[in-house]
N, C-alpha and C positions, 0 to 999 in steps of 0.2 A: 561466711561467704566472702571471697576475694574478687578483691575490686582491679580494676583496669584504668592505668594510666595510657592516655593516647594524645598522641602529638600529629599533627598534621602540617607537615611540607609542601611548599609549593616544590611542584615535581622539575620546572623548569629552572629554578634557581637555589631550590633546597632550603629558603627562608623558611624558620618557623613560623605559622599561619595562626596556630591555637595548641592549646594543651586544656586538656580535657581530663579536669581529676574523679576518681571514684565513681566511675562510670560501670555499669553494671555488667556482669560475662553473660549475660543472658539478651544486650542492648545488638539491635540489626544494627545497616549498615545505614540503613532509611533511619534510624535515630539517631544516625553518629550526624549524618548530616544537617538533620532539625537543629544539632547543638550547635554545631559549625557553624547554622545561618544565625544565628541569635548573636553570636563574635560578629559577625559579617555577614551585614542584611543587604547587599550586593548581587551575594550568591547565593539565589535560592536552591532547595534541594535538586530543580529537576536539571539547573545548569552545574549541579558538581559532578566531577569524576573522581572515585574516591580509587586509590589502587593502592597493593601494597608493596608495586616496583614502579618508578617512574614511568619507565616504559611499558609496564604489564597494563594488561586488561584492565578495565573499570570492573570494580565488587557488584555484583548484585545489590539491590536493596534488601532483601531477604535475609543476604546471608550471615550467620549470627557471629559475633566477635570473639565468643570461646570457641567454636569451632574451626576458626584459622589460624594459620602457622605463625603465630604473632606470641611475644611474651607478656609479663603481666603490662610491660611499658610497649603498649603499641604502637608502631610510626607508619603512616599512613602519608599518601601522596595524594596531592588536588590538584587539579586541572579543571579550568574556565572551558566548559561548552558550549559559551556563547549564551545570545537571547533565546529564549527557547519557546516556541507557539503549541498547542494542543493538536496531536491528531485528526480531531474533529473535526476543526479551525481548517486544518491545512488542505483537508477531502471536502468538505465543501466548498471552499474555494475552487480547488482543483474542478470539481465538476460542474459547477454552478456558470460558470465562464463558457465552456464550451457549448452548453445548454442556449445560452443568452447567445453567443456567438454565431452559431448555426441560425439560428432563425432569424439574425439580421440579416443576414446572405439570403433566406428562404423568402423572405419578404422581400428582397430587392429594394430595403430603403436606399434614399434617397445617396450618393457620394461614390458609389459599390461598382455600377453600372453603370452604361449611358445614361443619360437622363430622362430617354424614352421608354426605360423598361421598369423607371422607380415605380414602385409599390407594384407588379407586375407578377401573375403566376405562369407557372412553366406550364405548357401544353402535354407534356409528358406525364405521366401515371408513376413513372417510380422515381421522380424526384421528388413527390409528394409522397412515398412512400417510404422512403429516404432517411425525410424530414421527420415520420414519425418513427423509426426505427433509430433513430438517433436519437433524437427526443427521449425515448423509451430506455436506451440506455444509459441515459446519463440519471433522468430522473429515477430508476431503479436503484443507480449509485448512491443516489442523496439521500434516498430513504434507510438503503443498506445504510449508512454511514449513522443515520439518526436514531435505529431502531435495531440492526442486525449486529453491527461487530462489537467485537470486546476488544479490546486494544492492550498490548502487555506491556510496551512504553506508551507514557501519556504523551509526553512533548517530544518536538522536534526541533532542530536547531532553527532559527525563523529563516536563515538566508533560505533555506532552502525551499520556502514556499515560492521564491520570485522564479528560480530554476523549475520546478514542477509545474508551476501554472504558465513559463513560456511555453514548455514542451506541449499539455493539453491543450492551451489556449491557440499557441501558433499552428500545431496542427490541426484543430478544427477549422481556421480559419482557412487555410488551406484546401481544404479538404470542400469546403461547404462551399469558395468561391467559383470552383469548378463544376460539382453535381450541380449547383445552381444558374449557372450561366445562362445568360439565354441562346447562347448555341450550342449547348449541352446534349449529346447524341447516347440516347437509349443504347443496352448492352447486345449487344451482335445477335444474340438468339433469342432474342425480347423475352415475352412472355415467361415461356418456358425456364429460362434463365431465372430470369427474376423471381417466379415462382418460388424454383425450388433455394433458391439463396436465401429465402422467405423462410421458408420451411425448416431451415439447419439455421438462420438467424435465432428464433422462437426456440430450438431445442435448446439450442447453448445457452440461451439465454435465462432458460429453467432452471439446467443444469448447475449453472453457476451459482444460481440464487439458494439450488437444493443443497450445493456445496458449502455457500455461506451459513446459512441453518445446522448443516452439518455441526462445523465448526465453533459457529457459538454454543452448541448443547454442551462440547468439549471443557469447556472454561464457564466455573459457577462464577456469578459477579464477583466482581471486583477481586478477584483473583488473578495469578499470573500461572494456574494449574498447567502442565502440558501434559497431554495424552496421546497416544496414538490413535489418529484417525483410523474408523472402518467404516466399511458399509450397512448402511440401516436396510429395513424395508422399503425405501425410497429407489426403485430405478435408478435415477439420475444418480447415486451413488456409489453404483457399483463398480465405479470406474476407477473407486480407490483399492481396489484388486492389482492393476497394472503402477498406476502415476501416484508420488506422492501430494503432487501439487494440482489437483482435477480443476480447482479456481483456475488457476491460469490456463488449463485445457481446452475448456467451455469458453475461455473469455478470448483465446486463441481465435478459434471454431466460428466467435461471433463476428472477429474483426474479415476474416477469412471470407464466410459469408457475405457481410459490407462489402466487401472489395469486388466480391462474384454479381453480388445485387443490381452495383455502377455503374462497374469495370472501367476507374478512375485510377492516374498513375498516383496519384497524392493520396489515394487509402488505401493503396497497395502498401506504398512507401510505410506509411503509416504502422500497416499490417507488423511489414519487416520489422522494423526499429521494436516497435513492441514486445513481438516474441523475441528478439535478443535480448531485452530486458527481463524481461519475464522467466525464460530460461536462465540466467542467474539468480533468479531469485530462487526460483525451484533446486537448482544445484546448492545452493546452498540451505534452504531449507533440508533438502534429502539428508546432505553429510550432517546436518544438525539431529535431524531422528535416528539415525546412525550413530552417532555417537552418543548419543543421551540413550536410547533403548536397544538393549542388547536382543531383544526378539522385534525387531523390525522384519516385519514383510521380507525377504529377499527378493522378490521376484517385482518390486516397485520400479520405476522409470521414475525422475523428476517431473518430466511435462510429457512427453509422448510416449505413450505403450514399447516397451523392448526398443525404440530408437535415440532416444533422449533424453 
């Protein structure tokens, strides 16, 4: 059996980093990097980028070292992606805030409002209704996060938790010091309104979770398997007929709802910013099933049915 000489450059400056003798044609790219940290206990695996052009794409971890267009003397490129936090870390966070955030608004502690309305509840029905439908979805999130998803990268670069948790945290804060006001005016057509924003809040909000369930059945643990999503015997599924991305549909559906429930210009706002975020994420997930499976659905939308 022939062995592999591999050399690792740093991509920015071309310094040799390590050389790696008689390493085996059958070693992934996740063991090129275990070796690399043992040189250099700096870089743990989940902050290298291993490539085999400066500029090229980061390797898989998977992908195996006989199998790429390298010769017996392999020269591989690294790149520093920084501090890197766990997925887990980062969604807890993210929603744990907003959770905690709203309900300091909901309570009217003390610093928020006048001083005549601390500790004070709102005379209104659906800003305590508000409170649990928020509540509801954040704490859905934390559990999703503890017990539903599978995640295909573990880590994330860390800056990025401080960027993620202004956006959820600043706009809950937002969002919550207004439904909460104590001059806070019920949605034009009361009842009825809010009723039914009620009603399509609780759909989507299945919907999503049926979608998540989905999802994880797709990927055995600890695995980074991809499949093509279908529709189960589950209802709420069948919407993977149209959209490849039905999560962000349902979770669209939920915010859309929210904003109908208030009828607040800051979970409107909210609304917005979201599905333009979400809509890139689905545009790119789509071209990604499109490209990896050659019998993808045609008839799929990213986020909304034949529109988008």
């Amino acid at each position: 059996m022939k062995h592999y000489e591999v050399e690792i450059l740093d991509a920015k400056t071309k310094d040799k980093l390590c050389f790696l003798d008689k390493v085996e044609p059958n070693a992934t790219i996740g063991e090129i990097k275990s070796m690399f940290h043992k040189t250099h206990p700096q870089w743990y695996p989940a902050r290298q980028s291993i490539r085999l052009d400066p500029k090229g794409k980061s390797l898989k971890d998977e992908d195996v070292l006989q199998q790429l267009p390298v010769g017996t003397t392999a020269t591989f490129y690294f790149r520093d992606l920084g501090a890197q936090i766990s997925w887990v870390t980062v969604f807890l966070t993210e929603y744990a805030g907003p959770l905690v955030i709203y309900l300091l608004f909901y309570f009217r502690v003390p610093f928020i409002y006048a001083p005549k309305y601390d500790f004070t509840t709102s005379k209104h029905w659906v800003v305590h209704l508000a409170c649990m439908c928020h509540s509801f979805h954040y704490v859905k999130r934390l559990l999703e996060t503890l017990f539903v998803h599978r995640f295909s990268h573990g880590t994330m670069p860390l800056r990025n938790i401080f960027k993620n948790c202004a956006y959820y945290w600043g706009f809950a804060a937002w969002m919550a010091y207004y439904i909460n006001h104590p001059l806070y005016t019920p949605p034009i057509y009361g009842e009825q309104q809010v009723t039914l924003a009620l009603v399509i809040f609780l759909f989507c909000q299945i919907g999503n979770f049926s979608i998540h369930i989905t999802l994880r059945n797709l990927r055995p643990p600890g695995s980074k398997t991809r499949k093509i999503p279908y529709p189960t015997k589950n209802p709420f599924t069948w919407i993977f007929l149209l959209v490849s991305c039905p999560n962000y549909t349902y979770e669209l559906g939920s915010w859309v709802s929210f904003t109908m429930m208030t009828q607040c210009l800051p979970v409107a706002f909210f609304t917005f910013v979201g599905f333009v975020q979400m809509t890139v994420w689905a545009k790119g997930k789509h071209r990604s099933y499109l490209k990896e499976f050659r019998d993808y659905p045609p008839l799929r939308s990213p986020i909304l049915p034949f529109v988008l």
